[in-house]
C-alpha positions as CSV (number, residue, x, y, z in Angstrom):
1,X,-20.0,10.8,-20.0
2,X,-19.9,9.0,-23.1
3,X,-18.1,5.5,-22.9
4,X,-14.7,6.6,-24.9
5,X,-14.8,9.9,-23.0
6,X,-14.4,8.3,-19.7
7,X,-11.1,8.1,-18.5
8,X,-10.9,4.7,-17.4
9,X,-11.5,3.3,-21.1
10,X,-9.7,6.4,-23.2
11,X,-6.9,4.8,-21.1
12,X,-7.1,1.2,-22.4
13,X,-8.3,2.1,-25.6
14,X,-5.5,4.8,-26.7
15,X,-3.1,4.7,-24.0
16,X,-2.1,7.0,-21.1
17,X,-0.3,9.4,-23.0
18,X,-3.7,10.1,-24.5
19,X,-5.0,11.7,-20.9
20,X,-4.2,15.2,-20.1
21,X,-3.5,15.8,-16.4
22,X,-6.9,15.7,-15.2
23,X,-7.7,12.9,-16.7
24,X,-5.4,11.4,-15.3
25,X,-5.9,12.3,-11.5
26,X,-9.9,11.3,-12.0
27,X,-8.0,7.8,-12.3
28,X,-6.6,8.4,-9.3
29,X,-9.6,9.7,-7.2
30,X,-11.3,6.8,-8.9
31,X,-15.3,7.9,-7.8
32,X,-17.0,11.3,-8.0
33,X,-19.1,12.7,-5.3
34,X,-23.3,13.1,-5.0
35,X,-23.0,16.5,-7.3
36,X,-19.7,16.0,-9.6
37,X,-18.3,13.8,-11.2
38,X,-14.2,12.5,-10.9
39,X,-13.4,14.8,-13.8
40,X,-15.0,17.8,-11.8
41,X,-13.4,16.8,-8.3
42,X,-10.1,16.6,-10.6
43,X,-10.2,19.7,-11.9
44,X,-11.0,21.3,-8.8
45,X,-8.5,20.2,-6.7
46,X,-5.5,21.1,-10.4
47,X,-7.9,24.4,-9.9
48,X,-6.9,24.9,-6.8
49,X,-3.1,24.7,-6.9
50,X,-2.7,27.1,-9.9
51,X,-3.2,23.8,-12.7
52,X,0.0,23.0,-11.3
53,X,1.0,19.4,-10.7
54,X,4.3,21.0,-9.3
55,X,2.3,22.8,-6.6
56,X,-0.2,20.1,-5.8
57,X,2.9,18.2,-4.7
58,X,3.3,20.4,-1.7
59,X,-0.2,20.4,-0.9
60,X,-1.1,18.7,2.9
61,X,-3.9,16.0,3.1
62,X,-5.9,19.1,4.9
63,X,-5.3,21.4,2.2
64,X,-6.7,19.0,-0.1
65,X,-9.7,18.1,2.1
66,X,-10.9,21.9,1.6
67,X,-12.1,21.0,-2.1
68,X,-15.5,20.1,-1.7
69,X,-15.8,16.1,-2.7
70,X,-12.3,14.9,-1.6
71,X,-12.4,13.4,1.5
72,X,-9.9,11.6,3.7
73,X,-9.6,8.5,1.4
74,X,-9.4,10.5,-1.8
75,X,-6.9,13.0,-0.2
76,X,-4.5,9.9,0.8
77,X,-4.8,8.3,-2.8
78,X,-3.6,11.7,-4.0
79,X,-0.8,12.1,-1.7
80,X,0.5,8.6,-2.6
81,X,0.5,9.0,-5.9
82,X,2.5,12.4,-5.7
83,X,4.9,10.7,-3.5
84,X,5.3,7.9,-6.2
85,X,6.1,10.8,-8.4
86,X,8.7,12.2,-6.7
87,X,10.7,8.8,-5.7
88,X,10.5,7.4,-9.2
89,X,12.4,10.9,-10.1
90,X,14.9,10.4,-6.9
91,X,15.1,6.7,-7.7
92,X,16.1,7.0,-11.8
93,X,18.9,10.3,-10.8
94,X,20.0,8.3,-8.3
95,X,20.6,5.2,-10.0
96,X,23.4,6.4,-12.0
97,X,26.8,5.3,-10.9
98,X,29.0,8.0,-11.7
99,X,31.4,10.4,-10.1
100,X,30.2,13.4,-8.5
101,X,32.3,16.7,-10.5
102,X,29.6,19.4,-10.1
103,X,27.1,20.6,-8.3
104,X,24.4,20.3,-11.3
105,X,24.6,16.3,-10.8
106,X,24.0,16.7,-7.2
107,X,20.8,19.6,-7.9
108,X,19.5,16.6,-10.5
109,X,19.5,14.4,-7.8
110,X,17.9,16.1,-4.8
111,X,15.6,18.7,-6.2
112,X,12.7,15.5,-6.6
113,X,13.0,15.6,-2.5
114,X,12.6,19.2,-2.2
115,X,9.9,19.8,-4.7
116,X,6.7,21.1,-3.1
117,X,8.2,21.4,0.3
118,X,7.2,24.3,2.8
119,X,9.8,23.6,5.1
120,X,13.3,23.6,5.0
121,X,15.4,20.1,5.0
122,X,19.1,19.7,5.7
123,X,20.6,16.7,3.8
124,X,24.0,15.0,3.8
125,X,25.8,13.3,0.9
126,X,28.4,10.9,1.6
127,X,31.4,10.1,-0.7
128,X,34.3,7.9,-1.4
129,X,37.9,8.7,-2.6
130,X,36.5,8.4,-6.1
131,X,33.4,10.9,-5.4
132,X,31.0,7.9,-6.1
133,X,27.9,8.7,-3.9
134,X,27.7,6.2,-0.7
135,X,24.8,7.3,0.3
136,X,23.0,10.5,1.4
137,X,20.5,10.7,4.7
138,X,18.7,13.2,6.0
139,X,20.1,15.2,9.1
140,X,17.1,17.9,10.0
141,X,13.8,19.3,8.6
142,X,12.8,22.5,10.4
143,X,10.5,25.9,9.7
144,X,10.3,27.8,6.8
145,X,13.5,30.3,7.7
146,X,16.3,27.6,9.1
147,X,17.0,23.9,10.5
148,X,19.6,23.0,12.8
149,X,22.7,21.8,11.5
150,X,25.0,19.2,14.2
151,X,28.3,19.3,12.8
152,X,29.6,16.3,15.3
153,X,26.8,14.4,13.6
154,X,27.9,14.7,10.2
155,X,31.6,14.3,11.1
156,X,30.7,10.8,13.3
157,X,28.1,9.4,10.6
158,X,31.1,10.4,8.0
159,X,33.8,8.2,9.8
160,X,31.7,5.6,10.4
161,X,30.8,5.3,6.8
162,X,34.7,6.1,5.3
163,X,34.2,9.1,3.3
164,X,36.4,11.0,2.0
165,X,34.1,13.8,1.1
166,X,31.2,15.2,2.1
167,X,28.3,17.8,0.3
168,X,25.7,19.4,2.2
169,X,22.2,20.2,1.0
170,X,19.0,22.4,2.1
171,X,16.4,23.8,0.3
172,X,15.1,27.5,0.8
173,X,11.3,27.0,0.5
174,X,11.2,31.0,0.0
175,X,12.7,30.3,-3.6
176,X,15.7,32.4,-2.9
177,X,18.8,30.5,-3.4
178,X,21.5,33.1,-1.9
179,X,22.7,32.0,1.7
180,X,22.0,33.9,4.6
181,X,24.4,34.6,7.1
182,X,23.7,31.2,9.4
183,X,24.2,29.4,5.9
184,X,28.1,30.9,5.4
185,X,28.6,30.6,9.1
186,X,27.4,26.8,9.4
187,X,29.5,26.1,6.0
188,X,32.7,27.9,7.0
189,X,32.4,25.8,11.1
190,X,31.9,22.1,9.1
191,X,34.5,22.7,6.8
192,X,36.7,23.4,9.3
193,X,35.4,20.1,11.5
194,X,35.9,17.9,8.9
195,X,39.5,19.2,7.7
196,X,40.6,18.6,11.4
197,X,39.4,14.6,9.9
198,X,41.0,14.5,6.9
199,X,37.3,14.9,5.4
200,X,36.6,17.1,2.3
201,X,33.6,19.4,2.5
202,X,33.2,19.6,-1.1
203,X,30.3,21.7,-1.7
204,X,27.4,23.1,0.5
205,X,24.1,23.5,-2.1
206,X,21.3,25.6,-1.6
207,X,17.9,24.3,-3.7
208,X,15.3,26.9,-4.5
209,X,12.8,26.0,-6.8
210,X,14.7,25.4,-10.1
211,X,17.6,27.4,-9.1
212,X,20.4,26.6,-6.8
213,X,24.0,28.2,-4.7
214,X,26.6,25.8,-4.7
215,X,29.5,27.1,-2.5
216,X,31.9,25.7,-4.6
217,X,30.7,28.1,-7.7
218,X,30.1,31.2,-5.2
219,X,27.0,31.9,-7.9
220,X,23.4,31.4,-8.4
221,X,22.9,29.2,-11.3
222,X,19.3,28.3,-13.0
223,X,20.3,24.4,-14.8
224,X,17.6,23.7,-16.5
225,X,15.8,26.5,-18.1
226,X,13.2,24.1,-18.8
227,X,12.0,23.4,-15.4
């Protein structure tokens, strides 16, 4: 390639807003193979997942491995960098202190951890009297259909941390946001667990893709159109 085609140097010489998305992951696979190049292996592996940087997110280090040229090192740069992705995302939603009022703020916050997931994960958010977040932690990851939801775990980890309220979160890898039966009747048996507390169950939200249940709204909503 021609010196101001190569990625590398269109970088430094007219910034990385210049680079188009495979550009930019050559960067990041840094070498080519024997027959290609870093811009071939790049688009290859964007090939691959549909040109979709949403769905090479979700990809596995062996998924990746099947593109001829990316090897173990190449398919661990990759997966780093997607992870990087995804926490700067968590880390700048989560970063604003403000009281929780709808379920939108919460889907802002936790759709960077679901993104590109094939399995489902069962999360917990803590809050105080206020509905400022204390902190959130994960309580399951399971199959593709269901994880398993301890109620006396939630309840314990909630007194020991003093919240008031309390908003649980899953995703539905099948991109279908409307609970199933398990959902209502694991919703309807912590709510009751944490009243017998004094502790609010505030919402119970369902991620899909860029769509979402809250409990609390009995209805699917799609926030941002533009995802």
């Amino acid at each position: 390639m021609k010196p101001d085609e190569r990625p590398r140097e269109k970088l430094l010489g007219k910034g990385v807003k210049s680079l188009d998305d495979c550009e930019l992951l050559a960067i990041v696979l840094r070498t080519g193979s024997e027959q290609r190049n870093a811009i071939d292996l790049a688009r290859d592996l964007l090939a691959s997942a549909g040109n979709s940087l949403s769905a090479l997110s979700g990809f596995s280090m062996e998924m990746m491995r099947k593109i001829k040229g990316i090897g173990p090192d190449k398919a661990v740069t990759v997966a780093a960098a997607m992870e990087l992705g995804k926490r700067f995302v968590y880390e700048r939603n989560t970063a604003r202190r403000e009281s929780i009022v709808n379920a939108v703020q919460i889907y802002d916050i936790m759709f960077p951890v679901f993104k590109g997931l094939s399995h489902e994960e069962c999360w917990v958010i803590f809050l105080n009297r206020a509905n400022y977040i204390i902190c959130k932690e994960m309580l399951s990851a399971g199959g593709m259909t269901a994880t398993v939801l301890d109620i006396k775990i939630i309840i314990r980890k909630a007194l020991e941390k003093k919240a008031q309220g309390i908003i649980l979160v899953h995703n539905h890898p099948s991109g279908n946001p409307v609970p199933g039966t398990n959902d209502i009747t694991q919703t309807r048996n912590l709510k009751k667990a944490a009243e017998t507390f004094e502790i609010s169950l505030l919402d119970h939200i369902i991620i899909a893709g860029d769509r979402y249940y809250s409990f609390a709204d009995e209805e699917v909503r799609t926030p941002h159109p533009d995802r």
